[in-house]
C-alpha positions as CSV (number, residue, x, y, z in Angstrom):
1,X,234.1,93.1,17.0
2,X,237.3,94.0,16.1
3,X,239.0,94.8,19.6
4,X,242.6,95.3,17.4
5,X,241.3,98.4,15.6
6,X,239.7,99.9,18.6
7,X,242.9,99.7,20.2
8,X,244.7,101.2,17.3
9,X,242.3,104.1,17.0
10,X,242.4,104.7,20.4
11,X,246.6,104.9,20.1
12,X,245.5,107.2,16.7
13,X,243.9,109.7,18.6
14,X,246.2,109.8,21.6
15,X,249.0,110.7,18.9
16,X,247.5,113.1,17.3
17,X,245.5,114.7,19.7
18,X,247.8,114.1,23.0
19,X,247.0,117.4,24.6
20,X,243.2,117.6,24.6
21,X,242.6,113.5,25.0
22,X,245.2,113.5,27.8
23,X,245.1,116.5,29.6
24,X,241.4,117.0,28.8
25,X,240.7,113.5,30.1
26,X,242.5,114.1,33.3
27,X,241.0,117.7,33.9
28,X,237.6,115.9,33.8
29,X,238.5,113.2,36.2
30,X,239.6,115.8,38.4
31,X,236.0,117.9,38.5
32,X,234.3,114.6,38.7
33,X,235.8,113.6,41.8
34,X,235.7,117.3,42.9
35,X,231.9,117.6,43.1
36,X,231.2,114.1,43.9
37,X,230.3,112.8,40.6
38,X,226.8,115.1,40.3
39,X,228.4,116.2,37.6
40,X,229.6,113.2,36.1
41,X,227.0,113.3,33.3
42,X,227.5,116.4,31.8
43,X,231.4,116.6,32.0
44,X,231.8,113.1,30.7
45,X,229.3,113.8,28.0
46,X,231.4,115.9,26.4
47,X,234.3,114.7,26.4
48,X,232.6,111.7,24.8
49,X,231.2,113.9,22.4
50,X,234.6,115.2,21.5
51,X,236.0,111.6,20.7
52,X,233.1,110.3,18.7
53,X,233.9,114.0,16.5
54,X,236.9,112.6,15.6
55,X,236.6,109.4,14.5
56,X,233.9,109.8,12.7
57,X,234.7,112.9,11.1
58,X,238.4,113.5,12.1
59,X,236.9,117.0,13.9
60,X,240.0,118.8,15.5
61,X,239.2,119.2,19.3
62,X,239.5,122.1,21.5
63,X,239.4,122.4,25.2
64,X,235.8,124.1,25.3
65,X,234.4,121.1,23.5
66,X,235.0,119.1,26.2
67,X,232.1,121.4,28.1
68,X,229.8,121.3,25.8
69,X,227.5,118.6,27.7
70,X,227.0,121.4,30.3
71,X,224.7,123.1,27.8
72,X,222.8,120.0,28.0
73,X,222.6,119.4,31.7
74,X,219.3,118.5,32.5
75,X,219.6,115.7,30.1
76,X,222.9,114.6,31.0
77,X,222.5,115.1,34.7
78,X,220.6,111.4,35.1
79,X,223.8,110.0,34.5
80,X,224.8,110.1,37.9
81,X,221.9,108.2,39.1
82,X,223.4,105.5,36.2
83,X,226.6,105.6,37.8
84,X,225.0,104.9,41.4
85,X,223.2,102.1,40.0
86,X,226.4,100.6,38.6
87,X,228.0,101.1,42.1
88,X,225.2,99.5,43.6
89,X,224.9,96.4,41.0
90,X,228.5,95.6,42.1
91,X,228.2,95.9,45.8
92,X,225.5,93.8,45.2
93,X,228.3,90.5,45.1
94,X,229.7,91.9,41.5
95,X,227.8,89.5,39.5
96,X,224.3,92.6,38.9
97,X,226.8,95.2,38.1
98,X,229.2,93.5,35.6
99,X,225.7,92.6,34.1
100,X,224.5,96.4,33.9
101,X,228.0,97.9,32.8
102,X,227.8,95.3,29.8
103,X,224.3,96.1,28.7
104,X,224.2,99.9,29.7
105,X,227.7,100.3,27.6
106,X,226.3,103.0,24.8
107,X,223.8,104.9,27.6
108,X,226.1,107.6,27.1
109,X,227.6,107.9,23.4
110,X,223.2,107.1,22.6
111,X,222.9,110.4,25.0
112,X,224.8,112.4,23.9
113,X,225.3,111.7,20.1
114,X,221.5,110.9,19.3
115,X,220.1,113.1,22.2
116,X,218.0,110.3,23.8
117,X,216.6,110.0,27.3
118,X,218.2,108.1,29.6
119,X,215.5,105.3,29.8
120,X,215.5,104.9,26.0
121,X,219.5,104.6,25.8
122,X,219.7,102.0,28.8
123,X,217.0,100.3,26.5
124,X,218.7,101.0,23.4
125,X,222.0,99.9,24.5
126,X,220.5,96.4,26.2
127,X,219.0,95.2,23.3
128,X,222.5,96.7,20.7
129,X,224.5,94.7,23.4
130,X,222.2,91.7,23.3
131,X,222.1,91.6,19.3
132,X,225.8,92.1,18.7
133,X,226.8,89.4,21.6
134,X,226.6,89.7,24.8
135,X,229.9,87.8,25.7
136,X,231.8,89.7,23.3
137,X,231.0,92.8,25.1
138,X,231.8,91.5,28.3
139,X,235.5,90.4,27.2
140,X,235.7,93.5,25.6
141,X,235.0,95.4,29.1
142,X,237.7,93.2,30.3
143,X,240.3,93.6,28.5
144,X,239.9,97.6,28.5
145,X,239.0,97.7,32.6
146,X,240.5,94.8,34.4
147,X,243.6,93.8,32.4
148,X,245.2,97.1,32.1
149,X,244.7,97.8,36.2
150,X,246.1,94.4,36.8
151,X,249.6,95.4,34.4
152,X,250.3,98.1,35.9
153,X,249.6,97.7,39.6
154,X,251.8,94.8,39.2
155,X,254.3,97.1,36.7
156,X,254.3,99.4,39.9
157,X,255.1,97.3,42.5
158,X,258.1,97.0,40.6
159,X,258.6,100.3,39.6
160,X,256.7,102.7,41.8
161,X,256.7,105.5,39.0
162,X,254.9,103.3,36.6
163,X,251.8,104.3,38.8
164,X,251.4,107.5,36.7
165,X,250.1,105.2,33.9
166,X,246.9,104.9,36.0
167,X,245.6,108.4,34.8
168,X,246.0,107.0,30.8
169,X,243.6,104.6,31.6
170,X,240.4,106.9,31.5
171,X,241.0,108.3,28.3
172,X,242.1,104.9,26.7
173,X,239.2,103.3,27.9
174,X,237.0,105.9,26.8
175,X,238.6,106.3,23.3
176,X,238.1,102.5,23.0
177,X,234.4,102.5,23.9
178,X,233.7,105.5,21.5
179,X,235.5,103.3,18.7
180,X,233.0,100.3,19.2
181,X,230.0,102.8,19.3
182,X,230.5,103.9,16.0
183,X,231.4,100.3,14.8
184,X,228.1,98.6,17.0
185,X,225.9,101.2,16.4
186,X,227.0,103.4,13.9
187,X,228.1,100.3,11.7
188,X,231.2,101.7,10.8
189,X,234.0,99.8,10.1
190,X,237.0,100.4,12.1
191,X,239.9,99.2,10.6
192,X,239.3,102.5,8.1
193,X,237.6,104.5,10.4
194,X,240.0,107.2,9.4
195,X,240.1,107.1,6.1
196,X,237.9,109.6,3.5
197,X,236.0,107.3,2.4
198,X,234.0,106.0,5.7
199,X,234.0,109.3,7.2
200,X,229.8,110.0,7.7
201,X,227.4,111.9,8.6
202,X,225.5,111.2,11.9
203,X,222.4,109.1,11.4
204,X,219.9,111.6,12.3
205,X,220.9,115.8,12.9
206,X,218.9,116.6,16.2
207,X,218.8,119.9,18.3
208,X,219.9,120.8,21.1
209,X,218.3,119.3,24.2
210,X,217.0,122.2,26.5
């Protein structure tokens, strides 16, 4: 696991594609919390889908693509019920959901990318995280999640505007987790991710789900 490379795709596709990561990111942040999450799955879908486009095959983004999981809501939908369960696992003294947000990591890049059910990507994704190292995975969520909210609530208390930084973290985090997707799962290697040469194909072409 190359955490380096994640990070300097993630800074890749923030460069080039500023508008639509950034603003895209944000817009779908905003709807989340606007209807309460219910449709968490869908939106977040595609934006994931848009991410893991260009990576892996350096696909120019445009705002509509980040809706595109609302042509798949009924499979998508579930992951509200995922996010719940997340919620709950850390009520639950922390311990159960830091557990469940390290194995259940790819749910939604195995959703959306491979068109799996919900059941078979939680399954999936356990077992990938297992394989790969769990611990790895776990420091990795920790150095995307924790460390950054730590910098820059302490950055703010110092200066106040630095707060704004907190609406970069979304798309940086997701842009990180769709990077080690395509390395875990995908087995692609990241340092040249971007270059013609490791640009592929997905592993299997599936339709649409209804």
């Amino acid at each position: 696991m190359n955490f380096q490379a994640h990070l300097e795709n993630t800074i890749s596709i923030m460069k080039e594609e500023f508008i639509v990561v950034f603003l895209g990111g944000l817009l779908i942040q905003i709807l989340t919390s606007c209807t309460l999450g219910i449709l968490a799955g869908p939106l977040m879908g595609g934006y994931m889908l848009v991410l893991i486009g260009w990576f892996r095959e350096r696909k120019k983004p445009v705002f509509n693509d980040l809706f595109s999981g609302m042509q798949r809501f009924g499979q998508l939908f579930p992951l509200f019920f995922l996010g719940l369960m997340l919620l709950l696992g850390f009520m639950l003294l922390v311990i159960p959901g830091v557990i469940f947000a390290t194995w259940w990591i790819y749910v939604i890049f195995l959703m959306v990318d491979k068109n799996m059910p919900m059941g078979e990507a939680m399954k999936i994704s356990k077992n990938k995280v297992n394989e790969n190292g769990f611990f790895m995975h776990l420091i990795f969520l920790f150095m995307i999640s924790v460390v950054p909210v730590v910098l820059i609530s302490a950055a703010s208390t110092l200066i106040p505007p630095l707060a704004i930084l907190q609406y970069f973290l979304f798309p940086l985090q997701s842009a990180c987790q769709a990077s080690l997707y395509l390395e875990q799962v995908e087995k692609l290697d990241p340092v040249n991710c971007f270059s013609p040469e490791a640009i592929q194909p997905p592993l299997r072409e599936l339709p649409p789900a209804l």
